[in-house]
N, C-alpha and C positions, 0 to 999 in steps of 0.2 A: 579612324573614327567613323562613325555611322553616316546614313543621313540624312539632310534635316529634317526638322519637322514638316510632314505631308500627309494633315489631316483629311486635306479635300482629297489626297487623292487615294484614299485606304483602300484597298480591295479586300472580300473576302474571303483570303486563304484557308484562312483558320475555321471554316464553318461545317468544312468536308475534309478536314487533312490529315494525314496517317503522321500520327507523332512518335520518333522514338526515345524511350526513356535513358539514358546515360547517366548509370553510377561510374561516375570516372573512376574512382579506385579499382575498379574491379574489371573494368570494360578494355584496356590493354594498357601493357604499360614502355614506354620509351626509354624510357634511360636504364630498365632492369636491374631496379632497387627493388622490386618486388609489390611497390604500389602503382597501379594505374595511374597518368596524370596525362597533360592538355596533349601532350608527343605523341602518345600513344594512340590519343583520338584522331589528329590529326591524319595520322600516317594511316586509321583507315577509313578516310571519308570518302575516298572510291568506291567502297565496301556497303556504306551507307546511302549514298548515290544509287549503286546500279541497286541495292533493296527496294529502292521508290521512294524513299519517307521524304514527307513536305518539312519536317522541323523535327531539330533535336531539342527533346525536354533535361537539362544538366540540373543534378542534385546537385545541393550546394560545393560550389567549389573555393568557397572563400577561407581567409586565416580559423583557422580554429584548431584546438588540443583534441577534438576527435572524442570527444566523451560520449557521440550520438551521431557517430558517422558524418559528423560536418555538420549537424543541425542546432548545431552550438558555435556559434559564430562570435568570434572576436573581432574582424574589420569586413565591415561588406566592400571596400572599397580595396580589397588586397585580394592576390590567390593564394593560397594554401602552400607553401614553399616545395611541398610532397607534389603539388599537382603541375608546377610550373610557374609562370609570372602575369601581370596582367599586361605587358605585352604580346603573348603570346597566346591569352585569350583573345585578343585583339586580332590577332591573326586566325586564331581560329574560328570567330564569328566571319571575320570575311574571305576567308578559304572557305569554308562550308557554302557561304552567301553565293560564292560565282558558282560552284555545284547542283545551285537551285533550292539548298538548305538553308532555312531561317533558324534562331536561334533562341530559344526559351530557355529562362535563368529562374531559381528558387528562392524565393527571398520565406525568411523565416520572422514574421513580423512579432508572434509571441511574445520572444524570448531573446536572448544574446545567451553569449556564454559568460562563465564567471571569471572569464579574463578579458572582455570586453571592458576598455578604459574607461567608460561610465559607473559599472558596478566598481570595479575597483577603486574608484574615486569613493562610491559609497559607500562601500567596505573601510575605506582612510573617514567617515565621517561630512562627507562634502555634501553640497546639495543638490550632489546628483542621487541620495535615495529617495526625494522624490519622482524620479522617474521610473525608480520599480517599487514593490507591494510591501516595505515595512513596515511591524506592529509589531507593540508588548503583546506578550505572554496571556495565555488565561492561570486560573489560579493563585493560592495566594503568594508567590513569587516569580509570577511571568512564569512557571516550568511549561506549560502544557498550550500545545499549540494554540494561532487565534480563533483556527474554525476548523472543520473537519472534515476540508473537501477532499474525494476522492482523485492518486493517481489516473491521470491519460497514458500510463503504458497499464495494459492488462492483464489483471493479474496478480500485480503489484499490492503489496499491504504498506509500501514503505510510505510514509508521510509526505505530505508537499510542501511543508514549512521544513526550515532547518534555521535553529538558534545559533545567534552569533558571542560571541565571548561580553558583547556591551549588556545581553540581556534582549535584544530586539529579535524578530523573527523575519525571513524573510522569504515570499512566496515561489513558487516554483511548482507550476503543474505538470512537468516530469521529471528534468535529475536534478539535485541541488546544484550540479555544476551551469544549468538553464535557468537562469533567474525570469522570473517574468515581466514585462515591461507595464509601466503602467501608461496605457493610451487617453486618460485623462488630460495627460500632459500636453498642452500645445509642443514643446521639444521632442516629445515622441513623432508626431505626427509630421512634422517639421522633416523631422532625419529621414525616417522614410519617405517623401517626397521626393529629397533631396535623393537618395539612393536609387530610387526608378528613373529620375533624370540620369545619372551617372551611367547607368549602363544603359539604357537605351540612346543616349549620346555616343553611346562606342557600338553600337548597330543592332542590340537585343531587339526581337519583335515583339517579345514575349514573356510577362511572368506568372510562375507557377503560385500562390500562395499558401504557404504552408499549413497547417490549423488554421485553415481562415475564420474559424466560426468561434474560437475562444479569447479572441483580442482585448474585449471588453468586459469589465468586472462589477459585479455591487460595490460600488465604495463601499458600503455598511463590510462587506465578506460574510454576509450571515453565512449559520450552519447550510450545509447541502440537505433538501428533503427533498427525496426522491418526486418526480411527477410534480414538482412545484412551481406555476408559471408566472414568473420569467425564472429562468433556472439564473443561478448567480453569475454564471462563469462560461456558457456556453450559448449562441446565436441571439445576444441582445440587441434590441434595437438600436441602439448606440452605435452599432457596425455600421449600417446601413451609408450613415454619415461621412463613415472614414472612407467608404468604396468608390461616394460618388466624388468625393475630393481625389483619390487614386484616379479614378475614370478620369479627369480633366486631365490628369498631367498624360496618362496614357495615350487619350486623343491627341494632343499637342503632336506627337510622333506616331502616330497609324498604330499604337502597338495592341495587344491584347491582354487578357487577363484568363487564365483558370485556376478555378479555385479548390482547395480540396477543403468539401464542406460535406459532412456525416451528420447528417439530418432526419431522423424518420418522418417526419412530416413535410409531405412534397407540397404543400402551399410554402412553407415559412422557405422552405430551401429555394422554391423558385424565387423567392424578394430578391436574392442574391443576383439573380441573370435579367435583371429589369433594365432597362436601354441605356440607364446612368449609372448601372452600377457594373459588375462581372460578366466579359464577356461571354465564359460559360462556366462549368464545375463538374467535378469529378463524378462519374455515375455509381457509386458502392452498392446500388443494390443490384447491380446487374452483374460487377464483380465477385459478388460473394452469394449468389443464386445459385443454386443447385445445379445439375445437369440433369434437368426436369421439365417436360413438353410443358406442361401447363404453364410452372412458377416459370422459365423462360417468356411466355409469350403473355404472361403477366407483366412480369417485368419490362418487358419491351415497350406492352402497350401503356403501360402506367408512365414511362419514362418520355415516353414521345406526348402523352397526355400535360405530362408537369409544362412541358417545354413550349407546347405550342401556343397557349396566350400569349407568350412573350413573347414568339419569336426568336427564342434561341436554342441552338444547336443542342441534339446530346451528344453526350461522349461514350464511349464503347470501351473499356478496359478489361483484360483479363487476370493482369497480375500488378503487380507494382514492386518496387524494392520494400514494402515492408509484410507481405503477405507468400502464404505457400506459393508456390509456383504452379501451373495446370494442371501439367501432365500428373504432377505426385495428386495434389487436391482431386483431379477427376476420376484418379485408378484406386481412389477409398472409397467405403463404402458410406464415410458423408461428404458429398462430393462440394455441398457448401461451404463457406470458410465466415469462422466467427474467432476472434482473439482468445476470448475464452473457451476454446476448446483446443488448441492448439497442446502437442501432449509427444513424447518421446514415445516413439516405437510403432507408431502409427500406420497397420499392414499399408498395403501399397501394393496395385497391379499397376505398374509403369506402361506393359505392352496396353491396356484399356483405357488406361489416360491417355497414352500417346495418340490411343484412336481417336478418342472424344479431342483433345489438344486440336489436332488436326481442325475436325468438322467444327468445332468453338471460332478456330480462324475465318474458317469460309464464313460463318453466320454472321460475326461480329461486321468483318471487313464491307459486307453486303448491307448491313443497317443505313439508316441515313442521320448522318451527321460526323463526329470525328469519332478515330480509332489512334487509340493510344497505343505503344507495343512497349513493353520492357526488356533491355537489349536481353538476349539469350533465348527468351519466348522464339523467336524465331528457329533459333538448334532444338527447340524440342528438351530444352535442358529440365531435369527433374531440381527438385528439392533434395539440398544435401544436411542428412543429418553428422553434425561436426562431432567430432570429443569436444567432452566439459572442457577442456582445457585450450582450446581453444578458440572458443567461445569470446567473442567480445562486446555484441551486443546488451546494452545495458539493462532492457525488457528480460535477459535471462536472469541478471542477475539480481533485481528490483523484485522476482517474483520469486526468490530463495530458490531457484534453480528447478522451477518445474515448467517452468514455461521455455521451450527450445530457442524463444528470440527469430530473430527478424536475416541471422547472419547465412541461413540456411538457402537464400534464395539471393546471396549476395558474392558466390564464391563466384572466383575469375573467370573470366569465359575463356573456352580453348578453339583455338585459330587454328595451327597448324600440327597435326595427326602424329608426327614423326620429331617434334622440335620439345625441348626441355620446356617441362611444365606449360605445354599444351600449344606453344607459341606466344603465352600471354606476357613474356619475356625474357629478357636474354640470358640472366644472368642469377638474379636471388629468386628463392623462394616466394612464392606467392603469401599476402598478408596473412588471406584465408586460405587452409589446404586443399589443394583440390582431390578428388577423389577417383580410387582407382575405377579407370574403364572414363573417364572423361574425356579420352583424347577420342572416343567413337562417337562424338557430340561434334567433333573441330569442325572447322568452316570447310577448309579447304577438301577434307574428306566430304563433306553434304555438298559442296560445289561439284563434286565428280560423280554423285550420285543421283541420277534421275528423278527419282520419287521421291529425295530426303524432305525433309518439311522446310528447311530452308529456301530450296525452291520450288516448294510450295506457296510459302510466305511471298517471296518474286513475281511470279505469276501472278498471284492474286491481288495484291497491289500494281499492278500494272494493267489488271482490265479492269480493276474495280469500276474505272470512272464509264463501265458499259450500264452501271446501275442508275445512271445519271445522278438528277437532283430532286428526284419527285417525291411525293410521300410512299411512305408504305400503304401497300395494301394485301389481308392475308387472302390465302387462295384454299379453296375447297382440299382438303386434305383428311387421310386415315388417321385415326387417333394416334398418338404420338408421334407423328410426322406435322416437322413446321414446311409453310411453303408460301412464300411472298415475290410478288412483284412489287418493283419500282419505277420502271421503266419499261414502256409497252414492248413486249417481246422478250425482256427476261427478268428469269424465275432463278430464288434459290431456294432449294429444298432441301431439309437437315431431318434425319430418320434418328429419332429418341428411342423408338421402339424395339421389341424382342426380336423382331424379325425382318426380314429384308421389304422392304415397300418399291409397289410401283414407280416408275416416274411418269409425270405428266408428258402429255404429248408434247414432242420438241423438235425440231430443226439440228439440233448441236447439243454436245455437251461442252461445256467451255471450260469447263475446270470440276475438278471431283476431289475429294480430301484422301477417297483411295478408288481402288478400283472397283467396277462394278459387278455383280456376280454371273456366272454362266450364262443367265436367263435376263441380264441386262437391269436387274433390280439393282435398286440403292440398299448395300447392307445396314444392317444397326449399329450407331453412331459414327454415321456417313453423313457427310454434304457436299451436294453438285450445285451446281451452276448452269442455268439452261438457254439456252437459245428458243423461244417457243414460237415464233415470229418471224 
């Protein structure tokens, strides 16, 4: 079990910490049945240790039929039988805990799955479909749905309603196997309560929020029109409420909150990181920015702008389990990432992303506030395009198979160079296939390798804390070259441009993404690290 509650004595970890992301399915697996689960993390929390990171972020590991990679939850109070037991998470949060590793969990407030024992009650007629979105029909025999909001997978034409055999309809803003819950309900809000106590009683510091911004609905469910404010179904003021009630129970035990909220408008997203409500939240517009001098130090300065009224931290992400991964995103020629453009066959210069991958590291790591990492980010792992047929991602199949899904940046990571199916276990095949030339990714080969970006990633989480805690400030720089101090005496400098740039006067180079050229310049899309002091 955790321990107790120790409000007064919270420190702030979470405001600078390198967090890394763990899809356990895929992240290694212990018993070599072919799916990642808790054994596998376990066994490499050494691995995770000597990396640096302050806390792991776990996708959901609870019971669920996997219709959305675990985002369709049947017991939040159970593991996933594939992943292990909840004693065994129990070990795993305080195995990690003595490592110096805190432990952040996913709760998916949405939705449940359609075999969670509430919907199934209401599927038998009970009165638990008051606690998700049922309604007759339009037209004149109930045929046609209540309203005509659009799918949250992108892409998707398929419907959010789906009719049950009594004639009723019932809501679901991604697969009809995800019912949505309705948070009107005092028993909604109730259960989750009760759920952030449960695991933060067994020592979580940490939860991730899923869709935090679609929780709350118009009773009415009027039609969707575009640009219309309050939008029905997404960042109503009605959340606000449910946050600061979360915030208490959070405080009770020192824990934290990040939320993942996809907001264009950086006033309404900051209400979220207000002192009562979300300790921080997800940064998307710096995830899915270009590999561009300007919209970079746009984004930067815009992000550090939302944040500073409040008081709260930004976050720094590169990739995530539902997005391309760097290296492939940065070696196209739109090095942005938007859902709807996501497209099979997409050229790719791997060796120019890997470059940019790199100097993306140095930049992010350097920022002030947290850095997120998604396990594999650190091998330098590309985006893998699967066969249709392998494919299990629901976003493929929701958008009649034009959209490649989410399963491409989710294939199993390879550990060791020489060992069946990369080292990622013993004995079965891997869920997803990995693909030839993956084992020149493995750990233990980038551990024996000087320059590989794995210990790149090392290094640079272990002198980050030379950045300190101070604000940013930019520094006189050639056009397409960024160059920021934090900390009096060092500098990071990231070269966007065609051509190789000066470095500023310096004392040291403390770290470089690659090497410098002949004449001591930072080539293009390079970042150093300077000692100037």
């Amino acid at each position: 079990m955790g321990q107790p509650p120790h409000a007064q004595s919270q420190d702030d970890w979470w405001r600078s910490a390198v967090i890394y992301q763990v899809y356990v399915r895929s992240f290694a697996d212990g018993d070599g049945d072919g799916t990642g689960d808790l054994a596998g993390v376990r066994s490499r929390l050494p691995y995770l240790a000597q990396l640096g990171v302050d806390a792991l972020w776990f996708t959901p590991w609870y019971l669920s039929p996997m219709k959305d990679g675990g985002y369709d939850v049947a017991d939040y109070r159970a593991i996933d039988p594939a992943f292990g037991s909840l004693a065994e998470a129990e070990k795993l949060i305080a195995e990690a805990r003595e490592l110096g590793i805190r432990t952040i969990v996913d709760i998916v407030p949405n939705h449940v799955s359609d075999q969670h024992p509430w919907f199934r009650a209401a599927l038998a007629g009970g009165p638990e479909r008051d606690l998700f979105h049922f309604r007759p029909g339009r037209g004149e025999h109930g045929e046609l749905p209540p309203n005509d909001w659009p799918s949250q997978f992108a892409a998707s034409t398929e419907p959010v309603w789906t009719r049950l055999p009594d004639g009723d309809w019932y809501l679901h803003l991604f697969t009809p196997e995800q019912p949505d819950l309705n948070w009107a309900h005092p028993a909604v809000r109730q259960e989750h309560e009760d759920i952030l106590r449960f695991w933060f009683e067994r020592g979580v510091e940490g939860v991730r929020i899923d869709s935090a911004a679609l929780l709350a609905k118009d009773p009415d469910l009027p039609d969707f029109v575009e640009g219309r404010d309050p939008n029905p179904f997404v960042d109503r003021d009605e959340l606000h409420d449910i946050y600061r009630s979360w915030r208490a129970v959070a405080d009770e035990y020192g824990a934290v909150f990040v939320g993942e909220v996809w907001l264009p408008d950086t006033e309404r997203f900051a209400r979220y990181l207000r002192p009562d409500e979300l300790h921080t939240a997800f940064n998307f517009a710096f995830l899915s920015c270009p590999w561009d001098p300007e919209r970079l130090r746009a984004s930067i300065d815009e992000t550090l702008a939302e944040h500073a009224p409040i008081g709260a931290p930004a976050t720094w992400v590169l990739c995530n389990h539902d997005v391309t991964r760097t290296v492939t995103r940065y070696g196209r020629a739109d090095t942005g990432f938007d859902f709807a453009t996501k497209a099979f066959g997409t050229p790719t210069d791997l060796a120019l992303g890997t470059r940019r991958a790199r100097a993306a590291a140095l930049l992010s790591l350097a920022l002030p506030g947290v850095v997120y990492l998604y396990q594999g980010e650190e091998l330098g792992l590309p985006e893998v395009e699967l066969p249709a047929d392998r494919i299990q991602d629901p976003m493929y199949f929701r958008s009649g198979g034009t959209d490649p899904g989410r399963d491409g940046c989710r294939v199993p990571l390879p550990w060791v160079e020489e060992a069946p199916y990369a080292g990622f276990g013993s004995r079965g095949e891997p869920w997803l296939p990995q693909p030839v030339g993956w084992t020149s990714y493995a750990v233990d080969r980038q551990q024996r390798t000087v320059d590989s970006i794995l210990n790149l990633y090392r290094e640079a989480i272990h002198l980050r804390p030379v950045f300190g805690d101070g604000p940013l400030t930019w520094l006189p720089a050639p056009d397409g070259v960024l160059a920021f101090a934090r900390a009096e005496g060092v500098t990071c400098v990231v070269n966007l441009a065609d051509a190789p740039a000066d470095l500023p006067a310096h004392t040291h180079l403390l770290l470089a993404s690659g090497p410098l050229d002949d004449q001591g310049r930072l080539p293009r899309d390079t970042a150093a690290w300077l000692r100037t002091a």
